[in-house]
C-alpha positions as CSV (number, residue, x, y, z in Angstrom):
1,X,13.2,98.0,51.8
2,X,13.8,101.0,54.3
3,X,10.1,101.9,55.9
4,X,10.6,105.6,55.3
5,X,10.9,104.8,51.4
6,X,8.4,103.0,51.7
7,X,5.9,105.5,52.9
8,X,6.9,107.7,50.9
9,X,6.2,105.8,47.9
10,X,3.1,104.6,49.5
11,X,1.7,109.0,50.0
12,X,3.2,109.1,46.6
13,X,0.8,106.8,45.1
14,X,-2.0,108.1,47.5
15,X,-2.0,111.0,46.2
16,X,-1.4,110.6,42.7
17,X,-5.0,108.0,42.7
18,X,-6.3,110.4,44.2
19,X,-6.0,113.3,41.7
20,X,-6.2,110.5,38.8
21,X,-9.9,109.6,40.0
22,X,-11.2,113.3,39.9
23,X,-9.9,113.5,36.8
24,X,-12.1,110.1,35.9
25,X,-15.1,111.6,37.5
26,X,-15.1,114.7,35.6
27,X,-14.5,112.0,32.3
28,X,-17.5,110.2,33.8
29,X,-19.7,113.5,34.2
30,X,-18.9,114.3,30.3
31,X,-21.2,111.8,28.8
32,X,-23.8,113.3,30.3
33,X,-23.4,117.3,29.3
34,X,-24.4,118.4,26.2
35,X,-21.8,121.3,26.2
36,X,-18.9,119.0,25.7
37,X,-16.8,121.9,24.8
38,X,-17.4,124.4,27.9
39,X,-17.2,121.7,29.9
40,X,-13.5,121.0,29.3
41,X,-12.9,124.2,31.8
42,X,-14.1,121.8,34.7
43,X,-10.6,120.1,33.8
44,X,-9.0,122.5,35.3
45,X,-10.5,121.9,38.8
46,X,-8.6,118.4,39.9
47,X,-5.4,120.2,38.1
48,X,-5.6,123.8,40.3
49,X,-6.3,121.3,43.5
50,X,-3.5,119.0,42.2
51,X,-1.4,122.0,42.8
52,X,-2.9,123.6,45.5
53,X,-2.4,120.3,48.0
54,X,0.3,118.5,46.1
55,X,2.9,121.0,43.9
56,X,3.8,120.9,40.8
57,X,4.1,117.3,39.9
58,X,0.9,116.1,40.8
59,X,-0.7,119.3,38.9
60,X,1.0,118.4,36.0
61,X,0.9,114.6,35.5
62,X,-3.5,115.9,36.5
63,X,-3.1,117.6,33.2
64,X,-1.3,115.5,30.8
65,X,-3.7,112.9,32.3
66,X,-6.4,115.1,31.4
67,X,-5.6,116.1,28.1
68,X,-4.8,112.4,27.0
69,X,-8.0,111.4,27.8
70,X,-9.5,114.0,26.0
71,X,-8.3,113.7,22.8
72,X,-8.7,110.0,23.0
73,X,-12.2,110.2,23.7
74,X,-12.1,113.0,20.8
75,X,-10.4,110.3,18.6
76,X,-12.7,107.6,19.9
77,X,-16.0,109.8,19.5
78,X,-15.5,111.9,16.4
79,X,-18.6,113.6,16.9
80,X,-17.6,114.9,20.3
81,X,-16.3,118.4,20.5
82,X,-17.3,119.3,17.1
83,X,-18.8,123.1,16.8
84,X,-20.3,123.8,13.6
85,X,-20.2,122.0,10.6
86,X,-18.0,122.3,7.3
87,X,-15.1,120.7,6.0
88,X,-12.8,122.7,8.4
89,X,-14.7,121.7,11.4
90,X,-12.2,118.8,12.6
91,X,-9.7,120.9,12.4
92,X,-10.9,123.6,14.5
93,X,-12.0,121.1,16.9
94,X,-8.4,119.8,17.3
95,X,-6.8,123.0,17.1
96,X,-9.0,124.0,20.0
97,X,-8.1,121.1,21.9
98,X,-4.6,121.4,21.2
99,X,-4.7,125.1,22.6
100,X,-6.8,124.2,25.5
101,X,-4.0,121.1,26.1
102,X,-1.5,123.6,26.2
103,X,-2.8,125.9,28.5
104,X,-4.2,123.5,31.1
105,X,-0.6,121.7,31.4
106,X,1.0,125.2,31.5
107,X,-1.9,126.5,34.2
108,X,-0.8,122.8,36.2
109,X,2.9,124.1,36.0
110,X,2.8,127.5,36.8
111,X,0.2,126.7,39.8
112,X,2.2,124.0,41.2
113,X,5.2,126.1,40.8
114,X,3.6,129.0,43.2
115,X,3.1,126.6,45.7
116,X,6.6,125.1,45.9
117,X,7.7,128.5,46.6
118,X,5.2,129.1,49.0
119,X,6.1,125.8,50.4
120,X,9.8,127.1,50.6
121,X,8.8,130.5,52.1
122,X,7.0,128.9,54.6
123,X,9.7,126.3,55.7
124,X,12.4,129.5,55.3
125,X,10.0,131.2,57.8
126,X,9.5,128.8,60.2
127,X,13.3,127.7,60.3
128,X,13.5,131.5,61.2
129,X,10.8,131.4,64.0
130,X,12.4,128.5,65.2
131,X,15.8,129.9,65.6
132,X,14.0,133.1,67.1
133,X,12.1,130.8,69.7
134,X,15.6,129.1,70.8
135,X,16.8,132.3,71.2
136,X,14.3,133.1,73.5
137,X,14.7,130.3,75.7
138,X,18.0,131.0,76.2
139,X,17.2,134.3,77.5
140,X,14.2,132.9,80.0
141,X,17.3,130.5,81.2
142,X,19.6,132.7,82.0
143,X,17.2,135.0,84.3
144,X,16.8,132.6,86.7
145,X,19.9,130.3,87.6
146,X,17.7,128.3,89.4
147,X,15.5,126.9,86.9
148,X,18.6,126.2,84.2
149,X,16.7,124.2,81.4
150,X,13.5,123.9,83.3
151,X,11.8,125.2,80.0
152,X,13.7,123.0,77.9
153,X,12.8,120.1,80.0
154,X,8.9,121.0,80.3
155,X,8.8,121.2,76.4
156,X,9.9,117.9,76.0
157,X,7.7,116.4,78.6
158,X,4.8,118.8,77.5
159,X,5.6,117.3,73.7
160,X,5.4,113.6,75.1
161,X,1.8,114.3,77.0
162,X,0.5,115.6,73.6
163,X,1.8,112.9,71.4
164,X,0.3,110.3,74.1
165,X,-2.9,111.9,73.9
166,X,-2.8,111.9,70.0
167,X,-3.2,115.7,69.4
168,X,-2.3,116.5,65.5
169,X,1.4,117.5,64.2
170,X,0.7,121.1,64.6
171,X,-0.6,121.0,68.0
172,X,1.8,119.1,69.8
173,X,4.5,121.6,67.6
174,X,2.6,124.7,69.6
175,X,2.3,123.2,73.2
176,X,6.6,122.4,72.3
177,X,7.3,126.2,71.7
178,X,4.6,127.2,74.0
179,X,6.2,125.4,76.8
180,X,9.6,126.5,75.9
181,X,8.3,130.0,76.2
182,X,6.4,129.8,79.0
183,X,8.7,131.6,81.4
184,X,9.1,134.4,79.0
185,X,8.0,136.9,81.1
186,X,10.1,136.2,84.1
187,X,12.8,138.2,82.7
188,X,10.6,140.9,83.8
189,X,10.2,140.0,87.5
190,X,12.7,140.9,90.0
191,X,15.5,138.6,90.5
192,X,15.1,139.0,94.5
193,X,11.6,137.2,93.9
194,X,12.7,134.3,91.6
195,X,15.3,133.2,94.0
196,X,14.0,134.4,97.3
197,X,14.3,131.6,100.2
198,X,11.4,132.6,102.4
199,X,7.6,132.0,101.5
200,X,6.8,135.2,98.9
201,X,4.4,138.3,100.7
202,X,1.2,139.0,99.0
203,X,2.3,141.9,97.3
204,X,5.7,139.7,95.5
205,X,3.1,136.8,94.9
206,X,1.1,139.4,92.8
207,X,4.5,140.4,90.9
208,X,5.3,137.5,90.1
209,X,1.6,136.4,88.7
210,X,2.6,139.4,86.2
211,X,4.8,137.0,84.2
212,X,3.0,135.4,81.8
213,X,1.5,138.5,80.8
214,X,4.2,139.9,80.5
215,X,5.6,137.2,78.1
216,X,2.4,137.6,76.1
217,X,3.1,140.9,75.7
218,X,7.0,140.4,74.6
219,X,5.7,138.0,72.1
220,X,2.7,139.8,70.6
221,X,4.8,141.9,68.2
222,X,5.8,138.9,66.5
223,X,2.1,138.9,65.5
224,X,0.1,135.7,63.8
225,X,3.2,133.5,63.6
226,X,3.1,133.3,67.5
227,X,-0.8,133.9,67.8
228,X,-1.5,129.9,68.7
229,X,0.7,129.7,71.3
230,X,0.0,132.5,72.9
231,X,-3.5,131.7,75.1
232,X,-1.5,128.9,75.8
233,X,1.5,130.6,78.1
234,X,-1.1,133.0,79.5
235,X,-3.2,130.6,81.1
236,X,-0.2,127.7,82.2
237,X,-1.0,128.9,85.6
238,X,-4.9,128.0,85.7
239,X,-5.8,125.6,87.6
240,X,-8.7,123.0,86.7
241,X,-11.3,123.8,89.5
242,X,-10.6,127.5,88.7
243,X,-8.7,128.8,91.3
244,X,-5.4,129.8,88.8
245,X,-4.3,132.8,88.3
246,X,-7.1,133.9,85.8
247,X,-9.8,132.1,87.0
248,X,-10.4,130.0,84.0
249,X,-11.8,126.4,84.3
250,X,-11.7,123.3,83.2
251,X,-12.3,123.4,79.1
252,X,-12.2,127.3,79.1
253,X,-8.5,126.5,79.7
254,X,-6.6,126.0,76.5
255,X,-5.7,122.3,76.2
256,X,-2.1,123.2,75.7
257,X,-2.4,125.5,78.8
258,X,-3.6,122.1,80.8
259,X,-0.7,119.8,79.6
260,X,2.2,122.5,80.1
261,X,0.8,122.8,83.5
262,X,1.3,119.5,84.2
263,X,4.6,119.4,83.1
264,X,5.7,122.6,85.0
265,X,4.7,121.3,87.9
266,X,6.0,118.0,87.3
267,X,9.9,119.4,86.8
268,X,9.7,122.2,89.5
269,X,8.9,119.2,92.2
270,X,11.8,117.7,90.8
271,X,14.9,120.0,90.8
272,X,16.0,122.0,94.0
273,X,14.8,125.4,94.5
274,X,15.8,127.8,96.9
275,X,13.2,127.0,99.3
276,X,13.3,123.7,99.0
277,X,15.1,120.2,98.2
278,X,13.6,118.3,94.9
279,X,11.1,115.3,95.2
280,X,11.7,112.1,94.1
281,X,10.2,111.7,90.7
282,X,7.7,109.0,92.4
283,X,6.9,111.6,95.3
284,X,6.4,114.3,92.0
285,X,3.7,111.9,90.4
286,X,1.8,111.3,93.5
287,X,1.5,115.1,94.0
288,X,0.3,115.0,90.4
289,X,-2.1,112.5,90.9
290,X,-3.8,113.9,93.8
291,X,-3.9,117.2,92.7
292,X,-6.2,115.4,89.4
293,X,-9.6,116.9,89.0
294,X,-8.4,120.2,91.4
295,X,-5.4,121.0,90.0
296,X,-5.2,119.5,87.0
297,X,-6.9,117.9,84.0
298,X,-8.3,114.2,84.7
299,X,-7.6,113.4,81.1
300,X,-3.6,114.7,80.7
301,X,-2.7,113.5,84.1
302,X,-4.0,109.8,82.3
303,X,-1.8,110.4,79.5
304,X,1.2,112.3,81.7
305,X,0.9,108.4,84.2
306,X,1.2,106.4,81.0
307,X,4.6,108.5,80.0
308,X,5.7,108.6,83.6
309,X,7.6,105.3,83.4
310,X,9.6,106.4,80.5
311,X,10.3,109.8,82.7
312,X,12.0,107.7,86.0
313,X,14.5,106.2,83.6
314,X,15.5,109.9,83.8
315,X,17.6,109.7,79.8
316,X,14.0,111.2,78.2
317,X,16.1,114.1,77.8
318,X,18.6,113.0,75.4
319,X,16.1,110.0,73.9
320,X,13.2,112.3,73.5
321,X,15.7,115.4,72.3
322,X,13.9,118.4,70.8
């Protein structure tokens, strides 16, 4: 059987035991309330959180669940759920579980429902950012025809030092579009700085520090979608014993800020520039290496060694595509 089905069978049935036993624990917590009948209400807490987390399936089969073992316990117990007495009392009492049946399955549906389409918004959204952030890219590429794809190039390698040092999904997904943006702002720096020969006067050195503010600024108006990644491209330039552009140090630098940096540095050693020819990718690492502790971060220039291998074969680009 394919491993994908599998998995997603197996998160499937995770989920669904997990919803399934806090309905069984609010079963078990009913023998011991007196109210039986108020207490049906605290069904509807594993069926709004079936929802919330899972969507409208899990919600539902929650509720069915729920109401099933109700009225079998009901059936099981006739005492149980009774209010009053009188000859009409079972029937109220099954008339009131019946509506309360009803509504819980149709709370479960309605609830998992709104978070489908949140779910779709969302994905809609960030298909939208994405194309947005490509966009951008393209536009940081094609101020500079020096550094053609160098942002591509650092997000992937930024993307792999993440994943090697085991951040979460969302993370490593920031430090990617961080890293793609992270020359954002040198759209805004004169072109006879990017691609001047000679070493750059103090005054040009001080322009071009202005670019990652300045790409925090372009992006800001996008507002919380971009808010993550932001810190992130203002501070690539720090370095770890805090002499970078902001003077920020060693943890007070974004983690995503210390891995991109890495990266950066890595593929700028490695293609030509004006004022120089490219390093070997071995002479690149050893640069890296001695710059750990100063420069860079101890720990990502670990986990940036460990990928290095699969960055000599020099095909990480199509192998590792974004």
């Amino acid at each position: 059987m394919d491993k994908s089905i599998m998995k997603s069978r197996f998160n499937f049935d995770k989920e669904l035991i997990i919803m399934l036993l806090l309905v069984a624990i609010v079963l078990f917590i009913y023998f011991f309330v007196i109210n039986q009948r108020a207490f049906l209400n605290v069904f509807y807490l594993p069926v709004l959180l079936g929802a919330y987390f899972f969507g409208k399936r899990y919600a539902v089969v929650s509720a069915v669940f729920s109401v099933v073992a109700v009225c079998l316990m009901a059936y099981v117990f006739p005492r149980s759920f009774v209010a009053g007495s009188g000859e009409n009392a079972e029937f109220y009492k099954w008339l009131d579980l019946i509506t309360w049946g009803i509504f819980l399955i149709f709370t479960g549906y309605c609830m998992g429902l709104l978070y489908e389409k949140k779910e779709q918004s969302q994905k809609q959204l960030q298909k939208t950012y994405s194309g947005i952030i490509e966009m951008l890219s393209l536009v940081i590429e094609s101020a500079d025809n020096y550094t053609q794809s160098h942002s591509h190039r650092v997000s992937i390698i930024a993307r792999m030092i993440a994943q090697k040092m085991k951040l979460n999904q969302l993370d490593v997904e920031n430090i990617r579009i961080a890293a793609l943006l992270h020359d954002l702002g040198k759209v805004g720096v004169s072109e006879s700085v990017l691609q001047k020969v000679t070493a750059l006067t103090s005054q040009e050195r001080s322009h071009l520090r202005r670019h990652t503010l300045l790409a925090v600024n372009m992006l800001e108006p996008l507002g919380e979608t971009v808010g993550d990644i932001l810190p992130i491209i203002l501070h690539h330039h720090e370095k770890y014993d805090g002499s970078g552009y902001y003077k920020a140090a060693q943890e007070d630098i974004p983690l995503g800020a210390r891995i991109i940096a890495v990266a950066d540095v890595y593929d700028a050693l490695t293609t030509d520039r004006p004022y120089r020819k490219a390093f070997t990718s071995l002479q690149a690492k050893q640069e890296i290496l001695a710059n750990s502790g100063t420069h860079f971060d101890p720990q990502v220039v670990k986990a940036f060694s460990e990928i290095f291998p699969f960055l000599e074969t020099e095909n990480y680009l199509s192998s590792a595509a974004v």
